[in-house]
C-alpha positions in Angstrom: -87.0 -143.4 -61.3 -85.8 -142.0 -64.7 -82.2 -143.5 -65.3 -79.2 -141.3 -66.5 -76.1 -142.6 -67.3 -73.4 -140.5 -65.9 -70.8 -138.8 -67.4 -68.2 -137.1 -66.6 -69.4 -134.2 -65.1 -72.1 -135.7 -63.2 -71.7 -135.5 -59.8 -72.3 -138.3 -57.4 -75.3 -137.3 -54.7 -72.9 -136.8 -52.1 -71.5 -134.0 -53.9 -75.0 -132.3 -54.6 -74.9 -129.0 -53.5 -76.9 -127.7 -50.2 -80.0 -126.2 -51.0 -79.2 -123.4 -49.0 -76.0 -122.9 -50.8 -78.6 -123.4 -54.0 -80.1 -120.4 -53.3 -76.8 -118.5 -53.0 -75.4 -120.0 -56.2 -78.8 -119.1 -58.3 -78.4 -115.6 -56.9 -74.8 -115.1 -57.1 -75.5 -116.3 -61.1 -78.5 -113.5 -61.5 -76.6 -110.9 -60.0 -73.5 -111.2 -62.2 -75.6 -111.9 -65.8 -77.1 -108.7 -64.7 -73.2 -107.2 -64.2 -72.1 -108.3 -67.3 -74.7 -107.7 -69.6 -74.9 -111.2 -70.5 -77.7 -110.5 -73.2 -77.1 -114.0 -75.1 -78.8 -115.5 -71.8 -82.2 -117.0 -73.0 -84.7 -115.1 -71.4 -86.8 -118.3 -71.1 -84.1 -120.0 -69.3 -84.6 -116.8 -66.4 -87.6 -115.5 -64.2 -89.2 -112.7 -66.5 -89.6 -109.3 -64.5 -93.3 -107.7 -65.6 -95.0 -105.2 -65.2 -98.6 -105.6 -62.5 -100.7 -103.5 -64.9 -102.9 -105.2 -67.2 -105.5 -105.0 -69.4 -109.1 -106.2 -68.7 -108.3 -109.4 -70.6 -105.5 -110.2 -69.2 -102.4 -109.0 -71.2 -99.7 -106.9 -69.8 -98.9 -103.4 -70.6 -95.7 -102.0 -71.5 -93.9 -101.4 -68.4 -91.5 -98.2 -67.8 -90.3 -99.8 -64.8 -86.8 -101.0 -64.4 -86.5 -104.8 -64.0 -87.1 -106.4 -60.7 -84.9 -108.8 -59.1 -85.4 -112.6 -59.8 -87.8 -113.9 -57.3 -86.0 -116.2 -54.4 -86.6 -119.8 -54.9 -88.7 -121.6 -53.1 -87.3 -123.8 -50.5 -87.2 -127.7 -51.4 -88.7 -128.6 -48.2 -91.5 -127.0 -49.2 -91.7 -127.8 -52.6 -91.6 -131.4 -51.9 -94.3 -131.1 -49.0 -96.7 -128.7 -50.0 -98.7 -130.0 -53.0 -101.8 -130.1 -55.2 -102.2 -133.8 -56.3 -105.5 -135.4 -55.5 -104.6 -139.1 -56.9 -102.8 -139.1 -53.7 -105.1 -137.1 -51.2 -107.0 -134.1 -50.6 -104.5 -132.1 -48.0 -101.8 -130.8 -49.3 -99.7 -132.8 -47.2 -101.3 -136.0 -48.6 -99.3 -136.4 -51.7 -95.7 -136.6 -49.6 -97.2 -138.9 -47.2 -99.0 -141.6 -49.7 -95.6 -140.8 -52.5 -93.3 -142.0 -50.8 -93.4 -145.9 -52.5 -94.8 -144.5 -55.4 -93.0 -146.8 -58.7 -91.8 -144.9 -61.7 -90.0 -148.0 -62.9 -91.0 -149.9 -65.1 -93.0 -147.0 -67.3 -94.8 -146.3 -70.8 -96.1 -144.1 -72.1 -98.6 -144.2 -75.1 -99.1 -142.2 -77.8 -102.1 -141.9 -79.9 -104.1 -139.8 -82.2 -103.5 -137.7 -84.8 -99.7 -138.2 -85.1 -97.1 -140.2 -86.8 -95.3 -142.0 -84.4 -97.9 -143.7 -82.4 -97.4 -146.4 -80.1 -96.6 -147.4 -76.4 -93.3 -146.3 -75.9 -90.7 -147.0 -72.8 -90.2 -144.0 -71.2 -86.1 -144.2 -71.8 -86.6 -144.8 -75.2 -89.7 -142.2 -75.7 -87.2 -139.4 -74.1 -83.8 -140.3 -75.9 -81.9 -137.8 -77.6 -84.3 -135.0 -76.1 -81.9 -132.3 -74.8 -82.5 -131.6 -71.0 -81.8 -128.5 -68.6 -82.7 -126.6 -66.1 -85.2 -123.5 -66.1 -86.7 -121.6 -63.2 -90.2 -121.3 -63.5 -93.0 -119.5 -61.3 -96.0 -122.1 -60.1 -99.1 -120.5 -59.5 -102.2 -122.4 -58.0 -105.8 -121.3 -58.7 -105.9 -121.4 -54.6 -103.8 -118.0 -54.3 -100.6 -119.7 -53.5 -97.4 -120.0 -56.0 -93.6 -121.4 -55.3 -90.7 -120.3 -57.7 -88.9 -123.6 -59.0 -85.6 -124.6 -60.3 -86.8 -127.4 -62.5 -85.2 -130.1 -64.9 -86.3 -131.4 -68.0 -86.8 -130.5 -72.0 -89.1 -128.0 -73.9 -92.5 -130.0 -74.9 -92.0 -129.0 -78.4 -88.8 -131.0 -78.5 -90.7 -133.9 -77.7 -94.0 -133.3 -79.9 -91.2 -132.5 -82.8 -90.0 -136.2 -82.4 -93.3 -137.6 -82.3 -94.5 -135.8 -85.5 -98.1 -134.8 -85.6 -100.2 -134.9 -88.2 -101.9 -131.9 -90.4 -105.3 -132.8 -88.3 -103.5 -132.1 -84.9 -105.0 -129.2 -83.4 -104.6 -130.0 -79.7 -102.7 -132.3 -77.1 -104.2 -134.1 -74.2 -102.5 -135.4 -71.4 -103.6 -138.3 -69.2 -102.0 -139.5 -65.8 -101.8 -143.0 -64.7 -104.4 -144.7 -62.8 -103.8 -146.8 -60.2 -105.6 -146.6 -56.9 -103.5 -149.4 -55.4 -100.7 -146.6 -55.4 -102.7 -143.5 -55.3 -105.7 -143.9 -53.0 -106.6 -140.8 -53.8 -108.2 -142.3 -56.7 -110.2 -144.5 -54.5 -112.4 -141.2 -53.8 -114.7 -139.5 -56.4 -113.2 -136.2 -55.7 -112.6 -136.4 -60.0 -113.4 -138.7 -62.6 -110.4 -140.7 -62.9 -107.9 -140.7 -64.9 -107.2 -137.1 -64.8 -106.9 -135.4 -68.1 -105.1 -132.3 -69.3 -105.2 -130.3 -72.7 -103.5 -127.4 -74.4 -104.0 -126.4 -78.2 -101.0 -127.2 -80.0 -99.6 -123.8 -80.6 -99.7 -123.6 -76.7 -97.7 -126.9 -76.6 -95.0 -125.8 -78.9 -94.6 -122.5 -77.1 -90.9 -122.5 -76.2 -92.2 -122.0 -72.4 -93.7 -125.0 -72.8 -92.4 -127.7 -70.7 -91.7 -131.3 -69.5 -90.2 -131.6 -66.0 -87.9 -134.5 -65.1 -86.4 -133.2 -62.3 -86.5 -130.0 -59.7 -83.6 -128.3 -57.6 -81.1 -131.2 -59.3 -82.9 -134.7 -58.4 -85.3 -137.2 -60.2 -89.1 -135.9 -59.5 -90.8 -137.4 -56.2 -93.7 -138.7 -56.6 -95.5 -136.0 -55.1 -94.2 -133.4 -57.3 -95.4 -135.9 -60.5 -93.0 -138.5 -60.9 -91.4 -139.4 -63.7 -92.5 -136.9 -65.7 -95.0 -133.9 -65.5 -96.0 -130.8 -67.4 -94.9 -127.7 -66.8 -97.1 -124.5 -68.0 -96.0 -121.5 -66.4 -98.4 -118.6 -67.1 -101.5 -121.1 -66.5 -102.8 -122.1 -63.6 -101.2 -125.2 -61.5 -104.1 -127.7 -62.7 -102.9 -127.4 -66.4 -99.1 -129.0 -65.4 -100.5 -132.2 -64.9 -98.0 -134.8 -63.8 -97.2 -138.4 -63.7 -98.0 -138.6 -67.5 -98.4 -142.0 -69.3 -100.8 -141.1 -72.3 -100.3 -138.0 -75.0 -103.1 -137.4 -77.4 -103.0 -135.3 -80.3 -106.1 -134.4 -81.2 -108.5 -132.3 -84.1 -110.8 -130.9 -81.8 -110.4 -129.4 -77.6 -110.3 -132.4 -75.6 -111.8 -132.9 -72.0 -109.7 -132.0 -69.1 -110.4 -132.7 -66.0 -111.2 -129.7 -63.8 -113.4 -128.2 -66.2 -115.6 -131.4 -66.8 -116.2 -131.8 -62.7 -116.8 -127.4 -62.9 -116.9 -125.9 -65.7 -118.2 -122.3 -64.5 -114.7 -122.6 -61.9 -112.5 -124.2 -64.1 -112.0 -122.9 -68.1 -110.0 -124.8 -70.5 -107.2 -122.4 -71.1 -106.7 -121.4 -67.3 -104.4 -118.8 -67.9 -103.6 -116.4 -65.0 -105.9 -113.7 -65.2 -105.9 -111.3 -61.9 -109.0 -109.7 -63.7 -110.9 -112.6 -63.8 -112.1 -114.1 -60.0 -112.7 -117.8 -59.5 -116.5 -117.4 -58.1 -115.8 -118.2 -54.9 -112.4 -115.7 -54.2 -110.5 -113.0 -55.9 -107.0 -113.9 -57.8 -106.0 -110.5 -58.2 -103.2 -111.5 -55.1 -101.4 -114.5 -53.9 -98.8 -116.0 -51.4 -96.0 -116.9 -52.0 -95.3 -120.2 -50.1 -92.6 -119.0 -47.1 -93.8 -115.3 -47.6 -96.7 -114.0 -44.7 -97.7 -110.7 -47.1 -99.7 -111.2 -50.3 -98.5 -110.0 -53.7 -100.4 -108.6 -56.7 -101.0 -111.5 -59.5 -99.1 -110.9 -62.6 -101.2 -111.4 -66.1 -100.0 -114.5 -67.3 -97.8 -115.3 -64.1 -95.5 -112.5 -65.3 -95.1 -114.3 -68.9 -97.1 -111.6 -70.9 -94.5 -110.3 -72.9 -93.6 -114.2 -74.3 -97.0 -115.7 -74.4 -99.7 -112.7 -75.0 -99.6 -113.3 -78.7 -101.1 -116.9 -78.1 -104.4 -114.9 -77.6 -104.1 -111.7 -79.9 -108.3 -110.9 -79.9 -109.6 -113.1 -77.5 -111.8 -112.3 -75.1 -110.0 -113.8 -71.9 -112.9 -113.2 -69.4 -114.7 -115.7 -71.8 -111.9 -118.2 -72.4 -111.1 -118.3 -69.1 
């Protein structure tokens, strides 16, 4: 478990506030920013409100419709027991039920590649002095299904600032640990283990980019990628790949996972496209976990109007 030291205003966890009362205090905070005009607000730090219309390659229109209300998060319980994480299972119930003695202490992380400051670094010491907070972000999994989540941590490019990539750098890769003793997932050939993620670098140091530490004020259970996952929120869920312990700045587009075990399912850049259909169902709707009725898919997860210019004249049905 990553360790803080507490200050002051750290609050002991038998002062953590209800999840319930969470909800309230999220809402009660959106409502009034709204009241008061607080336009100084980052809008990365809140739920952007989009526009469903898109164009054939996936980038949002202008919109003249007035913004929506933040989406409500999703409950805890269900963040913590509904998940996509294959090193511990295949049902999505798997992950809380083989997590629960999953070790996060002692861990490294190495960095190699095209970058200055490589090496095997402690995770304490590879994270100090990188400014945490919170952000609410939309999930959204290739299986039709998305959560909205109050999670903890630090912008990516604050971290690949620090470790100072070289001139050749053109991408990061992302590697989770591998240990089928405590993921018996891993046991199965259901991937080719150790999973690997990728994003180009620009991606990375988009200031939606981001490392998770933490959701709805804890530490990250294992289940939801313990100690430390990505966070990519107009891609699909694949890309956030958690429990990280190699970073790999690379020249050319490294291997991920998905796309290596299916690569006419699974594209490199995965970025929500309700115009493009995995082959074997539509994406054009989704659930959201706790909700019975479907809702359109946003372009980009509803990030369009941040993270469109990433692809200015690519053809998004092809780089899917």
């Amino acid at each position: 478990m990553l360790i803080k030291s507490r200050s002051t205003h750290d609050c002991l966890e038998s002062e953590v506030t209800d999840h319930s009362l969470y909800l309230q205090r999220r809402r009660f905070m959106e409502v009034s920013a709204r009241g008061l005009g607080l336009a100084a607000i980052a809008p990365s730090l809140l739920l952007s409100a989009c526009s469903d219309a898109a164009t054939d390659d996936g980038r949002d229109q202008a919109s003249s419709q007035p913004a929506q209300a933040a989406d409500e998060l999703t409950p805890y319980k269900d963040v913590t027991s509904y998940n996509n994480f294959y090193e511990f299972g295949l049902g999505k119930s798997d992950p809380a039920k083989y997590a629960a003695d999953f070790k996060v202490k002692p861990w490294s992380v190495k960095v190699e590649g095209a970058v200055e400051k490589a090496g095997t670094f402690d995770l304490e010491d590879l994270l100090k002095g990188v400014q945490q907070e919170e952000r609410i972000y939309r999930l959204r999994c290739v299986e039709a299904w998305s959560m909205v989540i109050p999670w903890y941590g630090f912008a990516l490019s604050d971290l690949i600032n620090k470790l100072k990539p070289t001139s050749a750098a053109k991408y990061v890769q992302f590697e989770t640990l591998y240990d089928p003793a405590q993921m018996p997932g891993q046991k199965g050939r259901a991937l080719d283990w150790p999973y690997v993620e990728g994003l180009r670098l620009d991606e990375a140091m988009h200031p939606l980019a981001f490392m998770a530490t933490g959701l709805y004020g804890k530490d990250l259970l294992g289940q939801n990628g313990a100690p430390f996952r990505l966070v990519v929120p107009w891609k699909y869920g694949f890309k956030s790949i958690k429990s990280i312990v190699v970073i790999r700045f690379t020249e050319t587009e490294p291997a991920t996972s998905w796309n290596l075990a299916n690569p006419r399912e699974y594209g490199f850049y995965a970025n929500v496209n309700p115009k493009v259909n995995h082959p074997r169902w539509s994406q054009r709707k989704e659930r959201r976990i706790g909700e019975f009725r479907k809702r359109p898919t946003l372009a980009f997860n509803g990030y369009g109007d941040q993270v469109a210019g990433l692809y200015q004249g690519m053809d998004l049905k092809r780089y899917f």
